[in-house]
C-alpha positions as CSV (number, residue, x, y, z in Angstrom):
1,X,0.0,0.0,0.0
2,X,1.9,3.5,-1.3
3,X,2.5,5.6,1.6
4,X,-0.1,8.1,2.3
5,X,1.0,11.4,1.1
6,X,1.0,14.2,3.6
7,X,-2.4,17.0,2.6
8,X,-0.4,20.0,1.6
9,X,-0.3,23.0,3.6
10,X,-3.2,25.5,2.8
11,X,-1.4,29.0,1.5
12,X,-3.1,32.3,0.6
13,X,-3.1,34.0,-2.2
14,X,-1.5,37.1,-2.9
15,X,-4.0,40.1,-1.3
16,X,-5.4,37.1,0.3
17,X,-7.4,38.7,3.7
18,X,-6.5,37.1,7.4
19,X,-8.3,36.6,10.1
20,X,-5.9,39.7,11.5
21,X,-6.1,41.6,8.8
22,X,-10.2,41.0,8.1
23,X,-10.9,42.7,11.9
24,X,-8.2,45.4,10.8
25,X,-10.8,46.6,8.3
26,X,-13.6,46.2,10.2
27,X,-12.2,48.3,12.7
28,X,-11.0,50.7,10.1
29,X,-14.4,50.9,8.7
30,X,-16.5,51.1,12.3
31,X,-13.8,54.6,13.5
32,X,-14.5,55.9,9.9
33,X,-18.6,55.6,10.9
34,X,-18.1,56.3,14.0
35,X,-16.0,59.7,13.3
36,X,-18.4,60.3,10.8
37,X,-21.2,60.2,13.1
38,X,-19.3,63.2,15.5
39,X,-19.1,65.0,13.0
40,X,-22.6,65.1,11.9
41,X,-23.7,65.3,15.3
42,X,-21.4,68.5,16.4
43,X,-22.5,70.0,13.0
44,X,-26.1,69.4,13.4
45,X,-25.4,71.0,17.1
46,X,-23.5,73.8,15.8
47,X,-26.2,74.1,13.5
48,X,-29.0,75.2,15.9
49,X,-26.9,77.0,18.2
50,X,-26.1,79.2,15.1
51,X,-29.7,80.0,14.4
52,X,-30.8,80.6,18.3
53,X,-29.0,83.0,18.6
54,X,-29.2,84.7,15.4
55,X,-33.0,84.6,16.4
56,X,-32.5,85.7,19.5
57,X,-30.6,88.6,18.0
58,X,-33.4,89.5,15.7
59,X,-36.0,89.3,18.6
60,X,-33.6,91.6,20.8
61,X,-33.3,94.2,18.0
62,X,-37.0,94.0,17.0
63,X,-38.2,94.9,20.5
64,X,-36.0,97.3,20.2
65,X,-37.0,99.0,17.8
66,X,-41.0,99.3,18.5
67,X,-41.3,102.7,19.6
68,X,-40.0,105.4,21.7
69,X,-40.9,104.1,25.0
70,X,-39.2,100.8,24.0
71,X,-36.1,102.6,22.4
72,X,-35.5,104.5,25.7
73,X,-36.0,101.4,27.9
74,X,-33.1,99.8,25.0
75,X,-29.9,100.9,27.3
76,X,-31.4,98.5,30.6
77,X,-32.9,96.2,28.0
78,X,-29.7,93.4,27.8
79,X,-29.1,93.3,31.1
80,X,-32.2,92.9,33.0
81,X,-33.0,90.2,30.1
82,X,-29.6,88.5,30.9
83,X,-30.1,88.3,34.9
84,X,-33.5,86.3,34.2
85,X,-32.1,84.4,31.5
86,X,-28.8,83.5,33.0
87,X,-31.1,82.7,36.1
88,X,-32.8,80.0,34.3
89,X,-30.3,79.2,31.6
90,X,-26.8,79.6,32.8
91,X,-23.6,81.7,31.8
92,X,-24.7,81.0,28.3
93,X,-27.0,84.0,28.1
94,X,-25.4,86.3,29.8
95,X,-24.9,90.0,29.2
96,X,-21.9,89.4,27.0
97,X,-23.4,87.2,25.4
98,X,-26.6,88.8,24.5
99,X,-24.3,91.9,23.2
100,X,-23.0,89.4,20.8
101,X,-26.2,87.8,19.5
102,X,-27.5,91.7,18.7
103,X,-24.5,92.1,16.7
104,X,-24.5,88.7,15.1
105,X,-28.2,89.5,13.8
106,X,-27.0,93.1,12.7
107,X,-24.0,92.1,11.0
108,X,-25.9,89.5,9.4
109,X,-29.2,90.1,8.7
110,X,-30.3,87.7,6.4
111,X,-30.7,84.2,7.8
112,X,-30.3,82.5,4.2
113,X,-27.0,84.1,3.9
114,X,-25.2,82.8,6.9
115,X,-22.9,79.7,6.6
116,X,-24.3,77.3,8.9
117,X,-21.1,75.1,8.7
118,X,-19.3,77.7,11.1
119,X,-19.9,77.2,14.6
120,X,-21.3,80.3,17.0
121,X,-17.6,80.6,18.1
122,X,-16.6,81.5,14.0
123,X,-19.0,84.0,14.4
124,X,-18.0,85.9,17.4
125,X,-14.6,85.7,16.3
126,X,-15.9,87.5,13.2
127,X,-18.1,90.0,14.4
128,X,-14.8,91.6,15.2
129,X,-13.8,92.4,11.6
130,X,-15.4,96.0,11.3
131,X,-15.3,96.4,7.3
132,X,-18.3,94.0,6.1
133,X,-16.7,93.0,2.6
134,X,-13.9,91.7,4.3
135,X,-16.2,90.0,7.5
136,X,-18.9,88.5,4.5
137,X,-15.1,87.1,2.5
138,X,-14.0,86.0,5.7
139,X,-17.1,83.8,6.2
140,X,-17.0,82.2,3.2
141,X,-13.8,81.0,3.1
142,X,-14.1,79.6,6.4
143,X,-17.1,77.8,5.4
144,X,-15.4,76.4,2.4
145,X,-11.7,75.6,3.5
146,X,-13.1,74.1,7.0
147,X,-11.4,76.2,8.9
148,X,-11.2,75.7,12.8
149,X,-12.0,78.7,15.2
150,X,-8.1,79.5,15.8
151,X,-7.2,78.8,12.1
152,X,-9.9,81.6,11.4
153,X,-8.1,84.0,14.4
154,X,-4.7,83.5,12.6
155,X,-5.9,84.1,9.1
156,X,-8.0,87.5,10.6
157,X,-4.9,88.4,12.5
158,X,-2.0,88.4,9.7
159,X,-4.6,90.2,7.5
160,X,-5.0,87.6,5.1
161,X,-7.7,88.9,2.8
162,X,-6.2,92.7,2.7
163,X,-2.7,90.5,2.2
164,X,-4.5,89.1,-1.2
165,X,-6.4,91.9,-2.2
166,X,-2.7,93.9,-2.5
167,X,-0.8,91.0,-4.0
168,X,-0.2,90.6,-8.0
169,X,0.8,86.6,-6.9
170,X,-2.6,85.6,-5.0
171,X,-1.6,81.7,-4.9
172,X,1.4,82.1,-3.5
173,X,-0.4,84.1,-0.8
174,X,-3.2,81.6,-0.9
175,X,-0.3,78.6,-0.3
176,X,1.3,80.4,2.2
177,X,-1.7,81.0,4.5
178,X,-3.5,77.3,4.3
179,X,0.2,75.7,4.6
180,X,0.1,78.3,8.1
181,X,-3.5,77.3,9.4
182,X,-2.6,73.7,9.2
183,X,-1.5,72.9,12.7
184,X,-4.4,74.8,14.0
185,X,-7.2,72.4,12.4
186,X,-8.8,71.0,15.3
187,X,-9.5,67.6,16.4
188,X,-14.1,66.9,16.1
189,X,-13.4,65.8,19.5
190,X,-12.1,68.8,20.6
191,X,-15.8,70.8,20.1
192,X,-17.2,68.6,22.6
193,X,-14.9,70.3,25.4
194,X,-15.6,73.9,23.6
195,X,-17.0,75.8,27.0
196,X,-19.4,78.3,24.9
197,X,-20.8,75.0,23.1
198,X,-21.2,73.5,26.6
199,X,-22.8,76.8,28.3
200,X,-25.2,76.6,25.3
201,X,-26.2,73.2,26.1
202,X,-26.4,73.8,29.6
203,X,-23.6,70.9,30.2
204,X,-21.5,71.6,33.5
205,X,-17.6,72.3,32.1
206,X,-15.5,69.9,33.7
207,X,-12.4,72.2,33.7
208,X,-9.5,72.1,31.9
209,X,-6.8,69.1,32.6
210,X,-3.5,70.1,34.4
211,X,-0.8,69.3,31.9
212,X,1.2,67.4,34.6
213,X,0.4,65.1,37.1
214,X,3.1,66.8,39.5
215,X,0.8,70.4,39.3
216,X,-2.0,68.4,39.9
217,X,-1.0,66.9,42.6
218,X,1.0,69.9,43.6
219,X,-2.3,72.0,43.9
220,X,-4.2,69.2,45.8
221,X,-1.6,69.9,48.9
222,X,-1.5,73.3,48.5
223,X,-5.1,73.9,48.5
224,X,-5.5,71.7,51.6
225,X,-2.8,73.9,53.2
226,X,-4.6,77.2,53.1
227,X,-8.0,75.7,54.4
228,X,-6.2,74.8,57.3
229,X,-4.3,77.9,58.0
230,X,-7.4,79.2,59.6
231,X,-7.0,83.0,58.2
232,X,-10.2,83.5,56.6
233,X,-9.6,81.4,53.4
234,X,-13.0,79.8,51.6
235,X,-12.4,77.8,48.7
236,X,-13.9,78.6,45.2
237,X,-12.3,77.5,42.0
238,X,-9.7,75.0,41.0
239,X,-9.1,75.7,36.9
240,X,-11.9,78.8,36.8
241,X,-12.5,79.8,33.6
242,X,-12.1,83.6,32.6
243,X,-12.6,85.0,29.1
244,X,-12.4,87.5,27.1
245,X,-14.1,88.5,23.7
246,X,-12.1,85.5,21.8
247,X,-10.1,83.3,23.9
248,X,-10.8,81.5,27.4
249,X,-7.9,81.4,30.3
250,X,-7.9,78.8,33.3
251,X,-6.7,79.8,37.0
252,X,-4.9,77.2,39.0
253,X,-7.0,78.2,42.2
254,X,-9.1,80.5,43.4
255,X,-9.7,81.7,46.9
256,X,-12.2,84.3,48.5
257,X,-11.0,85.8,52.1
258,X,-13.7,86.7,54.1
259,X,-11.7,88.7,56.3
260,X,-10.5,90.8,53.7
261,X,-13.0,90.7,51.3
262,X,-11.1,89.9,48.4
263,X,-10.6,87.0,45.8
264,X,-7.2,84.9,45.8
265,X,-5.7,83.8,42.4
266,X,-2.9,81.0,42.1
267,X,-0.9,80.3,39.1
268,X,1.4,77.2,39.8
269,X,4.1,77.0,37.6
270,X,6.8,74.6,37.0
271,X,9.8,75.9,36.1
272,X,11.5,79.5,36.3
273,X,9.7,82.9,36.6
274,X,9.1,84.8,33.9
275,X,8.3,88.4,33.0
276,X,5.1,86.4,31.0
277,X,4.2,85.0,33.9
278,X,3.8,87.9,35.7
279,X,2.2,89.7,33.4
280,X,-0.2,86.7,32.2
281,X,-0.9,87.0,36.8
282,X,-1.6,91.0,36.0
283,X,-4.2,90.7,33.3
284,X,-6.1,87.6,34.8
285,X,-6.2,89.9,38.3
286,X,-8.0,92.7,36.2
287,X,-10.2,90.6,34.2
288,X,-10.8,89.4,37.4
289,X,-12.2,92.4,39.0
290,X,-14.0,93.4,36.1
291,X,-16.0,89.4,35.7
292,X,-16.3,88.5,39.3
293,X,-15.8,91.6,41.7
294,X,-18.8,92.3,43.7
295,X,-19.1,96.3,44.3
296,X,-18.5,96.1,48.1
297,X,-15.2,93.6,47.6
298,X,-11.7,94.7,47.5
299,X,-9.1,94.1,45.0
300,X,-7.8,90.5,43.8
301,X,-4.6,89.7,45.0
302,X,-2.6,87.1,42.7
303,X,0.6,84.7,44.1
304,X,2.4,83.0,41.8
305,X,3.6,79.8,42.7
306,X,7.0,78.3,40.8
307,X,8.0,75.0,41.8
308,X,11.8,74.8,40.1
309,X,14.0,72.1,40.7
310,X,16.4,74.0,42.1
311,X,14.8,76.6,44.1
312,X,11.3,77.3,44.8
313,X,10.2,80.8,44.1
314,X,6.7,82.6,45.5
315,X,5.9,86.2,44.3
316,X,2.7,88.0,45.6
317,X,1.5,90.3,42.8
318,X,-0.6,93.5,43.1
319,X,-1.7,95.5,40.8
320,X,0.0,99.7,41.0
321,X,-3.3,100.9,42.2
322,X,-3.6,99.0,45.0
323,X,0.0,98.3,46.7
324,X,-1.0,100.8,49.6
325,X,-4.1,98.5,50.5
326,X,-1.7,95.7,50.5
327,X,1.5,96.8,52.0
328,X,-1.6,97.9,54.5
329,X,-4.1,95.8,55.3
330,X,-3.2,92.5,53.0
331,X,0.0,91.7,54.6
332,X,-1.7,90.9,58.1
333,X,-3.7,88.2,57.0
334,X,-1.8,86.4,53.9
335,X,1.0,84.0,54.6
336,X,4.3,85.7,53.8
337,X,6.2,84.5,50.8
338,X,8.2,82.5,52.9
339,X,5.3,80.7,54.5
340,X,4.4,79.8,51.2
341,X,8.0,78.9,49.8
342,X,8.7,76.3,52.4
343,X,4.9,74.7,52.0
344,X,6.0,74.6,48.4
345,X,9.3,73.0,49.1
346,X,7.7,70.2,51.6
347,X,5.0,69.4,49.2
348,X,7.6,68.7,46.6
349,X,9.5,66.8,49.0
350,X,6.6,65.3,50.1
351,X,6.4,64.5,46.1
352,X,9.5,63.3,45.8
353,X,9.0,60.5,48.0
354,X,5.7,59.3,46.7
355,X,7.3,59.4,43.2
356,X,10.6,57.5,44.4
357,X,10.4,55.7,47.8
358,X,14.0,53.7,47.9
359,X,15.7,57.3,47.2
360,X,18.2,58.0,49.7
């Protein structure tokens, strides 16, 4: 009987599909769906956020406009309609806001004729270009080259559409500013953090994530620290938004002393002071007072916190206009610089140890 031969081994083709290879592409093909599906759903959001307050714009500057008693009553209009609305609604109505939806609806008062691709963030960023050619161009290409919120900023800021308007070689001007915009396209997933989409939706903002785990934990001891020094501190804010007309900041912590009737700012930073830095302290201390400052509170006082690796450095800063009131009356209750420097130097330590428990 002839020996039984051996069944050969089964080989694939060439572009053959595996096993491996078969869930590759199904996986490939479910993130292109799902991706797909964010998209529609943040425009489709975008969408109707765009149009409410476009329409509450129009109803704004309608009412407005119906008669004299009406037109008189126009300068308390926004903000007694803000308080009830932000009462019921959130931050996402307030007076700022309200300001902008007026605008939006007299800068653009045909619905059928606004890009509903852009997002209500595009258009606050572009009710700030005062010439209307120019505002209506910058729209448009937005809409069509899918530009992101801060690729719109940059292309506003360098003056792109005078830059083309005065140029006999428009594509090389054309090249050079979508080769610029590129790195700031932004992620879909992005949107679902932006805080004015969130405020619109009434979502709470779950604050901005410390770059570093060593600031996070950083703050954590040091926040703990001033609620137990017993001098008045009441915790607010960790990562409290602030913002102005076109871009949102984030403070490390915030504090309100009751005995001295004033909000506390921290900025933690890791590394070496910087003239930035304290200037970056000075304007979030004035945007401060102007948001947030009841009219019987003091003056924000701001510390900045560096944690370097070779030397810990705590600076109080004070805006000109109010050094008397703190050499004063702040100085009593605040712990002194040094206070704070060698809470910063045990929390590192502290750190240290956590992070690396067989160091010497």
């Amino acid at each position: 009987m002839p020996p039984r031969s051996k069944p050969a081994t089964p080989t694939l083709a060439a572009g053959a599909v595996t096993p491996s290879s078969g869930v590759a592409a199904l996986v490939g093909q479910l993130r292109f769906l799902i991706d797909s599906a964010r998209k529609q759903a943040l425009r489709a959001v975008d969408a109707v956020q765009v149009r409410t307050c476009w329409e509450i714009g129009r109803h704004i500057v309608e009412y407005e406009q119906q008669g004299q008693d009406r037109a008189a009553y126009g300068a308390r209009l926004i903000p007694k309609v803000a308080e009830l609305l932000t009462a019921e609604f959130g931050r996402g109505f307030d007076e700022r806001n309200l300001r902008h939806m007026r605008a939006f609806y007299q800068g653009f008062p045909i619905w059928n004729a606004v890009r509903t691709e852009l997002s209500w963030t595009h258009y606050r960023t572009l009710l700030r270009v005062e010439d209307e050619q120019a505002r209506r161009w910058y729209m448009e290409e937005a809409a069509s080259q899918n530009w992101s919120t801060r690729a719109l900023e940059r292309q506003i800021g360098t003056l792109y559409y005078e830059r083309l308007l005065a140029s006999r070689d428009r594509e090389s001007v054309r090249a050079e500013a979508a080769a610029s915009v590129a790195p700031y396209q932004q992620d879909p997933r992005e949107f679902v953090r932006d805080p004015v989409l969130l405020e619109f939706l009434g979502l709470p903002e779950s604050g901005r994530l410390l770059e570093a785990d060593l600031e996070q934990a950083l703050i954590d001891k040091l926040q703990a620290f001033l609620l137990e020094l017993g001098k008045g501190f009441a915790f607010v804010a960790r990562q409290q938004r602030i913002s102005t007309e076109t871009r949102d900041y984030y403070i490390d912590l915030v504090f309100y002393n009751y005995l001295l009737k004033c909000f506390v700012l921290f900025d933690l930073k890791t590394g070496e002071l910087t003239h930035q830095d304290i200037g970056q302290m000075d304007m979030y201390m004035r945007m401060y007072d102007d948001q947030r400052r009841a009219p019987d509170d003091n003056p924000c006082v701001g510390i900045i916190l560096c944690a370097g690796k070779d030397a810990s450095v705590v600076r109080y800063s004070v805006l000109h206009e109010n050094e008397q009131l703190f050499a004063s009356k702040y100085r009593l209750v605040l712990p002194s610089e040094d206070e704070l420097r060698a809470e910063l130097e045990r929390e590192q330590k502290w750190l240290a140890e956590q992070t690396n428990p067989l160091a010497p």
